[in-house]
N, C-alpha and C positions, 0 to 999 in steps of 0.2 A: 504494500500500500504506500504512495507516496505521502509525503508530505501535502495538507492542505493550503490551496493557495489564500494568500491575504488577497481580499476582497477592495477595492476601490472607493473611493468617495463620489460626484457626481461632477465635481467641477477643479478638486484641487490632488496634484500627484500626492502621491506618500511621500516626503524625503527619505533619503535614506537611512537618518541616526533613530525616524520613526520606525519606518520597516522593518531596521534590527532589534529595536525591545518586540514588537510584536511577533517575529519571525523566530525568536530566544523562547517565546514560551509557550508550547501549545494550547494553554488553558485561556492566554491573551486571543490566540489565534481563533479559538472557537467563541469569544465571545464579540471581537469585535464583528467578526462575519454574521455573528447575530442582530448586528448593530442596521438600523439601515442606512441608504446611502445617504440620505441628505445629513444623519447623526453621524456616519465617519466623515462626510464633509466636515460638520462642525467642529469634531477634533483636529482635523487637519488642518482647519484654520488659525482655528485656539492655539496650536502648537507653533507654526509657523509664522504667523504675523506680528509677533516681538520682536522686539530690536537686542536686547541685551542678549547675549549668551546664557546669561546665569539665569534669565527667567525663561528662557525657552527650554535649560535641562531642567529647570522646578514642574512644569509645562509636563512635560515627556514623562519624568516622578510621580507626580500625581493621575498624570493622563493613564497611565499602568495600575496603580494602586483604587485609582475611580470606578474605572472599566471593571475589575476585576472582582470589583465591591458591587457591582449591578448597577453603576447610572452610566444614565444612556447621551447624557450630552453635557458640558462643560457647565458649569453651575456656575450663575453672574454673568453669562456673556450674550450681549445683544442679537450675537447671531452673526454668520459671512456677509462681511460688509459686500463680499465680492458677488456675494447672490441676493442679498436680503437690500433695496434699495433703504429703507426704514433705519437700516443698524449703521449707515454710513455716518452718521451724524455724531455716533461714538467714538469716531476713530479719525485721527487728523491725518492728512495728506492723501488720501484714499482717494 
């Protein structure tokens, strides 16, 4: 049996330092495939659109220890500026 593949979001790639926690743990891998797309959207967002280093590895931390705890999308976040016209107004230079 192969390995399962990690599942996609709707509009933003996985990077890659996402793909390796996901891809490190099979218990990750079956729940975020559980997740739907527009909810692995939202992680991928939530993950990627920081600037600092340090708060996008707290980001990727929590995004593993959350998932893995059963919620289904980042808690406090307005949502993909990149898809949600509404959430752009949280977020400067967008």
């Amino acid at each position: 049996m192969s390995d399962p593949q990690v599942l996609p979001g709707i509009l933003h790639e996985i990077p890659k330092d996402l793909l390796s926690i996901i891809e490190n743990s099979p218990q990750l891998i079956l729940k975020w495939n559980a997740l739907t797309p527009l909810a692995r959207n939202e992680w991928i967002c939530w993950v990627t659109i920081v600037k600092k280093q340090e708060t996008r590895d707290d980001h990727l931390r929590r995004l593993e220890e959350e998932i893995l705890g059963g919620v289904k999308r980042p808690c406090c976040w307005p949502g993909c500026p990149h898809r949600r016209e509404s959430a752009k107004k949280w977020f400067k230079n967008i």
